[in-house]
Each structure stands twice: as structure tokens, then as C-alpha cells.
N, C-alpha and C positions, 0 to 999 in steps of 0.2 A: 538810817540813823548812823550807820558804821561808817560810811562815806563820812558825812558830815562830821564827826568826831574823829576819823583822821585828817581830813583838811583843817581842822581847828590845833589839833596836836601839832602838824609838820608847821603849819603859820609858826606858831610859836616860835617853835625849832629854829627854825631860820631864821627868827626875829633876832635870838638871841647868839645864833651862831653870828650873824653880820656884826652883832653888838660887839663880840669877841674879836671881829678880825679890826675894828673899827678899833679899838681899845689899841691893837698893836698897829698901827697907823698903816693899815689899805680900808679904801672907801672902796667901794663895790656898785658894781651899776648891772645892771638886767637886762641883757640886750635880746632883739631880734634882727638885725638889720646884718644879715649876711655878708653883703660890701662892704660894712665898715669891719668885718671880722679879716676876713681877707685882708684888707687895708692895716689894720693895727698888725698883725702879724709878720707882713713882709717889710714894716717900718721899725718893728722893735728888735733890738740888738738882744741878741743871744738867744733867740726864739729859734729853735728848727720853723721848718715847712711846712705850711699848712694843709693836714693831710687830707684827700681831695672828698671824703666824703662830707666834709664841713666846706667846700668851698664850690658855693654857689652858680658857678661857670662850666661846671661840670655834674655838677652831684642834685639833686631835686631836692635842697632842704631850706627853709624859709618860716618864717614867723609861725607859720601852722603847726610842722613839725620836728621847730628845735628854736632853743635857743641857748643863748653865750652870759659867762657872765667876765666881767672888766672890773681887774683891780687896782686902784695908782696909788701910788705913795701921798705923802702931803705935798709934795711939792709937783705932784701932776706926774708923774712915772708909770708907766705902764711897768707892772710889776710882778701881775699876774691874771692867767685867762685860761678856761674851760669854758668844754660845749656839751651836750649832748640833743639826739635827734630820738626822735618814735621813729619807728616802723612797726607798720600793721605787718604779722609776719603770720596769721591765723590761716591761711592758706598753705604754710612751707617752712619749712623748719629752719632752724637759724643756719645751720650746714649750706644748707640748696642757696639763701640771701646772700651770705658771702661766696658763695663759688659763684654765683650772677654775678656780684658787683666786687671781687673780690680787686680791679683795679684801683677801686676807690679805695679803698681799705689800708692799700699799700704806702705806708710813710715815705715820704719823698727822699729820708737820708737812707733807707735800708736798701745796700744792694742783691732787688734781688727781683724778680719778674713774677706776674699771677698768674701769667704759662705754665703749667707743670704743676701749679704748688696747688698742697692736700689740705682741701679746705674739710674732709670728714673724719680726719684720723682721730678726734676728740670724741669719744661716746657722748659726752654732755650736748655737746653743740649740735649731734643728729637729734637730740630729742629737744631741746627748747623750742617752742612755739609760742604765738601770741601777741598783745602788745609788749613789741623789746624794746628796750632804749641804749644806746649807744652814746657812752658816756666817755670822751677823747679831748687833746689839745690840751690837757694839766698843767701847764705850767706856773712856776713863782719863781721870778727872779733869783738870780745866783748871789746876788749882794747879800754882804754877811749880815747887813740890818735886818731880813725879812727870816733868816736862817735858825732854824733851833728852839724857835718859838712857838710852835706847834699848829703853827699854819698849814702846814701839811696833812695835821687831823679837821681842821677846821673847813678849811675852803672845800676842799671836794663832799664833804656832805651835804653842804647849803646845796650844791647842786642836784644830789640824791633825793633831800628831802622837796624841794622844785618841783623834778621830774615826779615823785610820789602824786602830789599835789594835784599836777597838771594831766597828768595821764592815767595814773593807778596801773601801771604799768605790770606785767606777769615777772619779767625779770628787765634787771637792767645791765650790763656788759662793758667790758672793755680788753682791750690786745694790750700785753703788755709783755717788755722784754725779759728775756729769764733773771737776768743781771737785780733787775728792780724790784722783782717776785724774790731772789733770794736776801733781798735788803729792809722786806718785809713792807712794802709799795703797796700794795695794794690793801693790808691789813689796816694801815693809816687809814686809807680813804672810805673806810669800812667795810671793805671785799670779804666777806666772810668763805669764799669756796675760789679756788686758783686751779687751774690743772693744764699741767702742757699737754701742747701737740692742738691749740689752739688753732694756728694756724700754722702750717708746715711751710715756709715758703721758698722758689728757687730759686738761692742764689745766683748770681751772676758773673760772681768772683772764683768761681769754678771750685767753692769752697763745701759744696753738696747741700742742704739747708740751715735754714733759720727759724726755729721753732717759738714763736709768740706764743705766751701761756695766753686762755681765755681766762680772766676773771669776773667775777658775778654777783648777782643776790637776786633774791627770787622776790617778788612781792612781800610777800611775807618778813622778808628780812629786812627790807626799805620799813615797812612798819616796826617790826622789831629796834633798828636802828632811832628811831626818832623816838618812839615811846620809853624805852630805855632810860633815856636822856631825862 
């Protein structure tokens, strides 16, 4: 009965959050279809790289276990796009998944190599286990139309509330830079728990590391988020 009363809760949620973002003019589409993520990414202007554990060519994520979601203006504008993937991680803790696949992991604009870099220094990250979801690729357009209207709180939860939905996930996750942690990034998207040394990574620029905060929410708090509401 708890299951089903929160997939009736988060529906809602999302019903109403897209109604919001619809109201400030992005329409939103639901994707699974990997090559076309890949493809809108490397065709839209002011998009960083898409980072390789969402691209399909290299990384094992697909309809099953992820999907995207695509925002346009009224006039057809790609304007803004987020992804997130499952991993079944019940066998290994979230530490051991990124030090395996920590090349994926690594954004294409940061210099800096998965050679050397400390994927355990975080106590949080050795002990998360479970179903994790990886929730990456945020972006919304830099045009001062989409800016300051609180799309920032809006978009990334429809995603949360999604992933809830579709997985019932134990925690869900993301890497993020200290710069955007101290701008309060992730507080927006509903990150309730931030802590550096996420990911330690080694520079290339002979500059010593680059420490990605992990941010997070625990099941509990993807429920907490949308009941709230």
C-alpha cells in the first residue's frame, strides 16, 4: 500500500511541477533514446560535454536503466536537459562503482585524469549501497529569459521525483563542483546532504587535485521531498 501511495504522490508532483515549468515557457519531453541525448548535446550551443557515463558509446545506460529529460522554448530551443541512470550497487558500495568506472565519471571539461584520483576519501560514499541513481547533465540555458525564475528549483526535482517513481531508489547522487556547492546548487535541486572529497581527482595541470563535492538524498528524503510539497 506505501508503494502505491507514493507513486500516486510523486505522479502528482510532477504533474504539477511540468505545469510550473510549462507556465514559464519550457515544454518538457521524457526521453529514453540515448543517441538522440548524445546528439542534442553536441548540437546545442553552450552545452559542456556530455559526460561519458550518459553516453551510450561507451557507458552501458539505455531505456532500462536511465533516462533524460528535454526542455525547449516556445519557439523550439533546446533550453534545457538532465539525465539520470540506476545502478544495482547491492553487491559494492558506491566508493568500489566509481573507482571501477571512475573514467566515466570524469567530465570532459575538467582537467584532470581517473589515474591516481581518491575515489574513498569521502566516509559517506564507502558506505552507500543499494539501488543508487545518478542524477547528472543539469543544464538550462544561459538566456536571461529562462534565468531567475526559479527553474532551477523546478526542473531538477521532476527528475527526483521520476527516478522515486520508477526505481524507489535507496539514495540518489550527484558530483558537483565546490564553486556551485558554495552558490547553494545543489540546495535548489533538493540535495539535502553535500560533503567534499567526493571525488579527489588528479589533475593534469600539475595543479595537485580537484575535489567534486558528492551530493545526495537518501530514499527517504526523495519521499520527504515530494510529500512536502
Amino acid at each position: 500500500m506505501t508503494v502505491h501511495f507514493d507513486q500516486l504522490k510523486a505522479s502528482c508532483y510532477v504533474a504539477r511541477r511540468v505545469e510550473e515549468a510549462q507556465s514559464l515557457g519550457i515544454t518538457l519531453e521524457l526521453l529514453s533514446d540515448f543517441d538522440r541525448l548524445r546528439q542534442v548535446v553536441t548540437e546545442t550551443e553552450g552545452r559542456a560535454p556530455l559526460t561519458p557515463i550518459f553516453d551510450n558509446t561507451v557507458s552501458d545506460v539505455t531505456g532500462d536503466n536511465g533516462f533524460w529529460i528535454l526542455g525547449r522554448s516556445p519557439q523550439g530551443r533546446v533550453v534545457h536537459v538532465q539525465a539520470v541512470r540506476m545502478d544495482d550497487l547491492r553487491g559494492e558500495t558506491l566508493a568500489e562503482h566509481l573507482e571501477r568506472h571512475g573514467n566515466l565519471f570524469l567530465s570532459p571539461h575538467i582537467p584532470a585524469t581517473p589515474d591516481g584520483s581518491d575515489y574513498r576519501a569521502c566516509r559517506y560514499v564507502r558506505e552507500m549501497a543499494g539501488t543508487i541513481c545518478y542524477h547528472g547533465e543539469v543544464w538550462l540555458s544561459p538566456d536571461g529569459e529562462f534565468r531567475g525564475r526559479g527553474l532551477a528549483i523546478i526542473l531538477p526535482r521532476i527528475a527526483v521525483a521520476i527516478a522515486l517513481m520508477r526505481w524507489a531508489p535507496d539514495y540518489i547522487y550527484g558530483l558537483v563542483h565546490p564553486d556551485l556547492v558554495m552558490k547553494g546548487i545543489p540546495a535548489r535541486y533538493g540535495y539535502n546532504h553535500a560533503h567534499p572529497l567526493g571525488v579527489r581527482w588528479r589533475r593534469t595541470d600539475g595543479q595537485g587535485t580537484l575535489d567534486e563535492y558528492i551530493t545526495w538524498m537518501t530514499g527517504d528524503d526523495m519521499r520527504d521531498l515530494v510529500e512536502a510539497a
